[in-house]
C-alpha positions as a printed NumPy array, in Angstrom:
array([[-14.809,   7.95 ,  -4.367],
       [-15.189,   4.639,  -6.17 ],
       [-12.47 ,   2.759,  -8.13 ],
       [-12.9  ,   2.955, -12.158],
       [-11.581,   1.443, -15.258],
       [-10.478,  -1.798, -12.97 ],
       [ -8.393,  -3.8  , -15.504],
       [ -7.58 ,  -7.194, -14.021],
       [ -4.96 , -10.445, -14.782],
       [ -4.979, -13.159, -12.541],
       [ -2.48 , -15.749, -12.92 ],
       [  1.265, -16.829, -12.377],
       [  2.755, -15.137, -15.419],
       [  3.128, -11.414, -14.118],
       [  6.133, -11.991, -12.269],
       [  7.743, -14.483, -14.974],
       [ 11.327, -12.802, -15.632],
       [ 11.248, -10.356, -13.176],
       [ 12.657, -12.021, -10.052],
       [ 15.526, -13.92 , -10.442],
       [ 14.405, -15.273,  -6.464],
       [ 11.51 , -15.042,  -4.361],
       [  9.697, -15.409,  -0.553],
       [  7.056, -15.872,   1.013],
       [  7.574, -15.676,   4.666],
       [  4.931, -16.214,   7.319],
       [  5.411, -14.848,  10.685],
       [  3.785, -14.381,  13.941],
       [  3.939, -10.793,  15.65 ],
       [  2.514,  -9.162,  18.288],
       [  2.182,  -5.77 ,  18.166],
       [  2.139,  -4.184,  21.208],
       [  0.199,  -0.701,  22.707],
       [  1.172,   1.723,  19.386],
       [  0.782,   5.454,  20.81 ],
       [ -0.779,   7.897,  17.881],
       [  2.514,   9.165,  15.909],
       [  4.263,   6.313,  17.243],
       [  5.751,   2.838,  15.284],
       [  6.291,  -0.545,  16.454],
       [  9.101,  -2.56 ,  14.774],
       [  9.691,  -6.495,  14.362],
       [ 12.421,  -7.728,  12.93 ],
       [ 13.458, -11.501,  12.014],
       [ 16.129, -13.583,  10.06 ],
       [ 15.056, -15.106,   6.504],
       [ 17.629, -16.985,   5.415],
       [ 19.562, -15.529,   2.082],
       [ 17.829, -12.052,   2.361],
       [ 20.016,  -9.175,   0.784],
       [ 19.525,  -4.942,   0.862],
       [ 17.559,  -4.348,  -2.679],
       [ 15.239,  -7.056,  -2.182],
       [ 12.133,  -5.695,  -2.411],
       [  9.162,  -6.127,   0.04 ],
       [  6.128,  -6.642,  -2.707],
       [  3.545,  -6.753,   0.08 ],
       [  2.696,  -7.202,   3.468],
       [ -0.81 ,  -9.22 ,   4.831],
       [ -2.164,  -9.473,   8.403],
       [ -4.182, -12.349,   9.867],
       [ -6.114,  -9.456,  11.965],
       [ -8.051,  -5.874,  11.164],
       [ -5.347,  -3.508,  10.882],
       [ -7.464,  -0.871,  12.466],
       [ -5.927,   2.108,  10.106],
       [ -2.07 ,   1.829,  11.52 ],
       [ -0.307,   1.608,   8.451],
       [  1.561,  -1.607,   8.082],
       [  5.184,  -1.648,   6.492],
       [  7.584,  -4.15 ,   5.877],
       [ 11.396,  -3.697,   4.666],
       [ 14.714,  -5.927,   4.137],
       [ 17.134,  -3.545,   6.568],
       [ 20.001,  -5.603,   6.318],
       [ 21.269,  -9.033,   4.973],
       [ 18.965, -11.71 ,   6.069],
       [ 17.061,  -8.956,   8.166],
       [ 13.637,  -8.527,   7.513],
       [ 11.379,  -5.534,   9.357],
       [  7.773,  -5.359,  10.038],
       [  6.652,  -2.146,  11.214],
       [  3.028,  -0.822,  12.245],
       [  2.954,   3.175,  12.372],
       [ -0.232,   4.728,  14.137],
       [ -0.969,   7.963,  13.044],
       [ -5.128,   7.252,  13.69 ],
       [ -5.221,  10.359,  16.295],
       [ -5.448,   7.501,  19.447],
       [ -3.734,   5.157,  21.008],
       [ -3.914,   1.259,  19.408],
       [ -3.5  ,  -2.495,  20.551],
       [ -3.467,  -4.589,  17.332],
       [ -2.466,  -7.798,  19.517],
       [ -0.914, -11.305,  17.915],
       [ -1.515, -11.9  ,  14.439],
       [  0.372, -13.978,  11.234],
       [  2.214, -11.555,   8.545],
       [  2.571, -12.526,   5.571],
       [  5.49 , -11.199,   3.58 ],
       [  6.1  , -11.657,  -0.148],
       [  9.662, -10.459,  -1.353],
       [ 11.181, -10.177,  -4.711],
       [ 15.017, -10.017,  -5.891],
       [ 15.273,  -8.116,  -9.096],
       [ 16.651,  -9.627, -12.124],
       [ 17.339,  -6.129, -13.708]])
């Protein structure tokens, strides 16, 4: 089914207010053979992370292949990037660059 009613706004002003910090992290994983039903987890330190930071999205250098790719601040200064394969077959995404953009809420 095709996308309708696309409304658009490119720019820097969408996030003015909203964030009273921000990051953009760039990473290198390598995810490993993912069995179907199965997750692969990589986690790293950014510096000044804190739990309610939110994770506004998540970018690989590579085809994804359908695994589902998550990423999540799990502790202070503790950020995870997980790939969960529920394709119905093994995978092998390999090496890649994440990029990570993160948000800490000013409300």
């Amino acid at each position: 089914m095709a996308l309708t009613s696309i409304v658009t706004s490119r720019g820097l002003q969408q996030f003015a207010g909203a964030f009273d910090e921000m990051w953009v992290v760039t990473c290198a994983v390598d995810f490993d053979n993912i069995a179907d039903g199965d997750e692969n987890d990589h986690q790293g330190t950014v510096d000044g992370l804190a739990l309610g930071d939110m994770v506004l999205g998540v970018s690989l250098s590579i085809d994804n292949e359908d695994v589902t790719i998550t990423s999540t601040v799990v502790a202070a200064n503790t950020l995870n990037i997980q790939a969960l394969n529920n394709t119905g077959g093994a995978k092998n995404l390999g090496a890649a660059t994440a990029k990570v953009l993160i948000g800490r809420p000013a409300w």
